[in-house]
N, C-alpha and C positions, 0 to 999 in steps of 0.2 A: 716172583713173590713180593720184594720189594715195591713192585708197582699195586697191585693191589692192598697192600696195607696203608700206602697211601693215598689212594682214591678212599678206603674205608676211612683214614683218619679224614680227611677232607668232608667228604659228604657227613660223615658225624660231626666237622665241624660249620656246616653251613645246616644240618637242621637244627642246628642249637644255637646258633645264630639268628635261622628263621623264626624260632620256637618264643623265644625270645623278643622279636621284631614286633611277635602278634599279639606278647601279653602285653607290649608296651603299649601298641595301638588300644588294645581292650581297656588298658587304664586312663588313655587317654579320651576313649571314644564313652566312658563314664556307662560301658557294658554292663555291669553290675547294677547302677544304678536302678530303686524303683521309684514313683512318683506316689504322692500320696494327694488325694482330689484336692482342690483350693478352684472353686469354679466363680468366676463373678453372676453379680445379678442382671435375667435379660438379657442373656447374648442368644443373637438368634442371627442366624447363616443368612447371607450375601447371594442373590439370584446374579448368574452368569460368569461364577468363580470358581466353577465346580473343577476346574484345572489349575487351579494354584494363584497364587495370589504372592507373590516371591517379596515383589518390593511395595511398601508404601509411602506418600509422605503427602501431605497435606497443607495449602499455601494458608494464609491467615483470614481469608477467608473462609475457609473451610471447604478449598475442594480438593478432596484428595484427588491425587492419581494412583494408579492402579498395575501393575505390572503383572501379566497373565501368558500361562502356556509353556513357560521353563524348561526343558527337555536338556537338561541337566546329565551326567556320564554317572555313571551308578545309581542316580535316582528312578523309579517307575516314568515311563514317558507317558505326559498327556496324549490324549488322543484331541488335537485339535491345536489349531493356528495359535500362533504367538499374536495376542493381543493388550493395547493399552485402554486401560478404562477411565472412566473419570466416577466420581459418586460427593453428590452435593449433601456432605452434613449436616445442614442447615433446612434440608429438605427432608419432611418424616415420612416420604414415601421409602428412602434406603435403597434405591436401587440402584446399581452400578450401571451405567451406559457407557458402551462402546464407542473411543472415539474413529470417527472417520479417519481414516489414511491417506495421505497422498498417491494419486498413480502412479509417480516417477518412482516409487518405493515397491522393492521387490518382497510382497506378504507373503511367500510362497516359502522362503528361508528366514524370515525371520523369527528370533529366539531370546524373544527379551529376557532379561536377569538384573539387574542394578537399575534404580532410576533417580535422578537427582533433578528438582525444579532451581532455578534461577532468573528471578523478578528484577530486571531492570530497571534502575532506580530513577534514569532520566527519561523511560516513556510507558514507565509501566510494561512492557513488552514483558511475557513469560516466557525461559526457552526448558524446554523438557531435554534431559540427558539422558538417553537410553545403550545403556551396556547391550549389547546385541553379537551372538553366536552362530552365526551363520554356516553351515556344514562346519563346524567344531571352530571357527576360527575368533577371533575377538577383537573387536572393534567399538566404537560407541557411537550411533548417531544420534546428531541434534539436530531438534526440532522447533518449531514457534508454535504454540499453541494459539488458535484463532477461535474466539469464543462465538463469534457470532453465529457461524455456523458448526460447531463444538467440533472441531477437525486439527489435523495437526500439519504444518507443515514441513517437509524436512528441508533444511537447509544444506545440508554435508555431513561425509560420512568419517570419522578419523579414525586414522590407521597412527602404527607406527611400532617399531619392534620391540620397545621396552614395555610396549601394552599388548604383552603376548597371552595373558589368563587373566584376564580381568574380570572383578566380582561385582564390584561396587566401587562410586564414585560418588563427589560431593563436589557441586557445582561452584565456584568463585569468582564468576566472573562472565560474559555474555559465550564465553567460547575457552572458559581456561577452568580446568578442573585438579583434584586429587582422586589416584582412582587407587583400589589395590591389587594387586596381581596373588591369585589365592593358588598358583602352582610355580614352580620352578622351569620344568619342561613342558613342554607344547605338547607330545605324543602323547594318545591317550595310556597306550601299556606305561610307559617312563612314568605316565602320572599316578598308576597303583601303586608302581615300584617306591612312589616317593610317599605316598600313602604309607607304608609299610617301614619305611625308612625312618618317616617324622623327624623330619631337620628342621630346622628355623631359616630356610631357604627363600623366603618370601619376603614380599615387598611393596611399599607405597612409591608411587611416580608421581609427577608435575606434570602437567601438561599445559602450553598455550602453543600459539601459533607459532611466538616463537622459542620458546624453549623447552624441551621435554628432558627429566631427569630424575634417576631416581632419588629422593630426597628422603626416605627411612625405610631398614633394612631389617632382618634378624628375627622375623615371626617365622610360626610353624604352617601356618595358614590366614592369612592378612583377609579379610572377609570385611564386614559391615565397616562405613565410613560416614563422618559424620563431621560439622562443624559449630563452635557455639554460637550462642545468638551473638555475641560482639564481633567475633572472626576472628578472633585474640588464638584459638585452638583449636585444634583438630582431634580426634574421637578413633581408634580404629581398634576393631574386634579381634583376637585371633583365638580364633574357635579352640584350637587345640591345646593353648597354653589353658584356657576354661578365664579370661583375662582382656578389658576395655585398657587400652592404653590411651596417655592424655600428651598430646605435641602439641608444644609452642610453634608458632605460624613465623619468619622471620621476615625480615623487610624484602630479601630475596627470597622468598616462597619455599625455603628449605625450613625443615622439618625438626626443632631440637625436644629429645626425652623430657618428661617431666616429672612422672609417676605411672605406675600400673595399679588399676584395680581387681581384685580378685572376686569373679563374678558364681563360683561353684555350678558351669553351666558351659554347654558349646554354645556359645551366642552368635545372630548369627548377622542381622542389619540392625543400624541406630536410629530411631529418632529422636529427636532434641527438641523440649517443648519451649517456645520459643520465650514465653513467662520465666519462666522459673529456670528455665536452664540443665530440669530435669531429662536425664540418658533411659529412654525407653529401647529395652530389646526383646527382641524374638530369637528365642533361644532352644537349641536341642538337648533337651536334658538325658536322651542315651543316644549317644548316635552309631552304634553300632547295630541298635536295630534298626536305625534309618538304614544303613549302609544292606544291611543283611533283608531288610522290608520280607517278612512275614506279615500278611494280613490276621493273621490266628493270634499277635503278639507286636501289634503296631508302633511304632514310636509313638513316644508322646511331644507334647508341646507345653513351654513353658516360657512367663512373660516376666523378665525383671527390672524394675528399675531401679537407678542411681542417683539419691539428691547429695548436694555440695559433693559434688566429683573432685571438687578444686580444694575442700577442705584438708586439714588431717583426718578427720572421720569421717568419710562419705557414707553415705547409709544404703545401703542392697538389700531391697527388700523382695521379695516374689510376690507378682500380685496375683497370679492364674497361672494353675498347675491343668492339666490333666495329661491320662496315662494313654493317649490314642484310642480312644474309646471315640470322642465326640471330633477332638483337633488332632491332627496329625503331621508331625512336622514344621510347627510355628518357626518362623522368618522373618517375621514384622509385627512390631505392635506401634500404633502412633495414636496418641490422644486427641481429641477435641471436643472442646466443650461439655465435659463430663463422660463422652464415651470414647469406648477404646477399639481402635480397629486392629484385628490379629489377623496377620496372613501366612499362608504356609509354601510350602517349595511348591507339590505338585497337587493339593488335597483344598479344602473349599476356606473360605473365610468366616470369620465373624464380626459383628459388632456387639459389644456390652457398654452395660451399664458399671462406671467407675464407682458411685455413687449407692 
């Protein structure tokens, strides 16, 4: 008799634990939330993105790159190869072209997700950093982009164990990055479990050739990465706190607090306009229907940005709302030259008009 009363107090004490787990998650994942229209002017969808458009960013000339194909753990899986795009701003035709691949590179698994450009200062040289998921594993390879014939090619592929879930990365150097790790556990089940759990178990790394460590610590899910135009800071999203956080860079590439801003949104990549200094994000404003994806009742997408981050009063304003209707699941917004490019995890893109 004894034993069953305490199996019954146990299981009453772990659904009320679980019960509990889930309303936490729903107030995190901003379940309740509804969207109310905020649409800009002339935005009209992106040909060849019809699979997601995860990460953006764009050099100073105006070519964006492109990150396509995300087959992402709980998200819908595209049907179709993981590919990099390029699309010329500058050019009013708007079409995103595929770049060429190297042979030595296996297309067959790859699963880009994060992408970071860095423009070498002594020969002009561009190298692309691509966060890459290969049957569930994470890695980053980099690239040299070669315009002549608009191809990329890879140079190497980096591994290492402290870059065990890696989201997003922001370039610093010809081969030495900041990336963030958006799980704790490698397993995919362990990775619900922690879904469910919501710790602040995550974490930003360093990475060069020769030193890898982790250099900030204590998010719920460490996602979009970013750095300012002088290099003085670093940018990092965590989605579940609804929160951009802003870190001092130090002579040793470790990472000191500075401040948090409160963004009322799962945000999810940064870009950083290189003018102004202005924090553009793509952000999920319920992501519990992301997680739950009914087409009957889509996610929405939501585009915020951040002026004087550095100030006492930084100002968060929402510039493009809608309710999953038109965009689904926004990831990225990056500016140029008046318009604004929105990309989403696994759903098409846009470009508008800011103006």
């Amino acid at each position: 008799m004894g034993k069953l009363v305490f199996m019954s107090v146990l299981i009453a004490a772990l659904s009320a634990l679980i019960g509990e787990r889930i309303v936490n998650l729903r107030k995190r994942t901003l379940a309740t939330r509804e969207l109310v229209q905020s649409h800009l002017p002339n935005c009209v969808e992106l040909k060849n993105l019809e699979n997601g458009s995860e990460d953006i960013t764009i050099l100073g000339n105006g070519l964006a790159f492109i990150s396509s194909g995300l087959k992402y753990p709980g998200m819908p899986v595209p049907d179709a190869k993981g590919k990099i795009f390029t699309l010329d701003l500058k050019d009013s035709w708007m079409k995103p072209v595929e770049l060429r691949m190297p042979r030595n590179f296996d297309l067959e698994s790859f699963n880009p997700h994060g992408i970071s450009v860095y423009t070498d200062p002594s020969d002009d040289t561009v190298y692309l950093f691509v966060v890459n998921h290969p049957e569930h594993k994470s890695q980053v390879e980099l690239f040299k982009y070669v315009e002549d014939d608009h191809s990329l090619e890879h140079l190497k592929t980096i591994k290492h164990e402290l870059l065990h879930s890696i989201n997003d990365l922001v370039a610093v150097g010809v081969d030495s990055f900041y990336a963030t790790n958006d799980h704790y556990f490698t397993h995919e089940i362990l990775n619900y479990l922690e879904f469910l759990l919501a710790q602040p178990w995550t974490n930003v790394v360093y990475y060069s050739p020769e030193e890898v460590t982790v250099v900030s610590e204590g998010y719920y899910f460490a996602n979009g990465i970013n750095i300012s135009p002088d290099g003085r800071h670093i940018y990092v999203a965590d989605v579940f706190d609804h929160k951009v956080h802003v870190l001092e860079q130090e002579e040793d590439n470790a990472l000191v607090s500075v401040k948090s801003v409160a963004v009322g949104s799962l945000c999810d990549n940064i870009e950083v306009d290189a003018e102004t200094g202005d924090l553009w994000l793509g952000c999920h404003p319920n992501a519990w229907k992301l997680f739950m994806f009914d087409p009957k009742s889509p996610a929405g997408s939501e585009v915020i940005k951040i002026q004087n981050i550095h100030s006492d009063e930084p100002v968060v304003t929402q510039v493009y709302a809608d309710d999953g209707q038109v965009l689904i699941g926004s990831s990225v917004a990056a500016p140029y030259g008046g318009k604004l490019l929105i990309g989403t995890v696994f759903h098409k893109a846009l470009c508008c008009d800011l103006n």
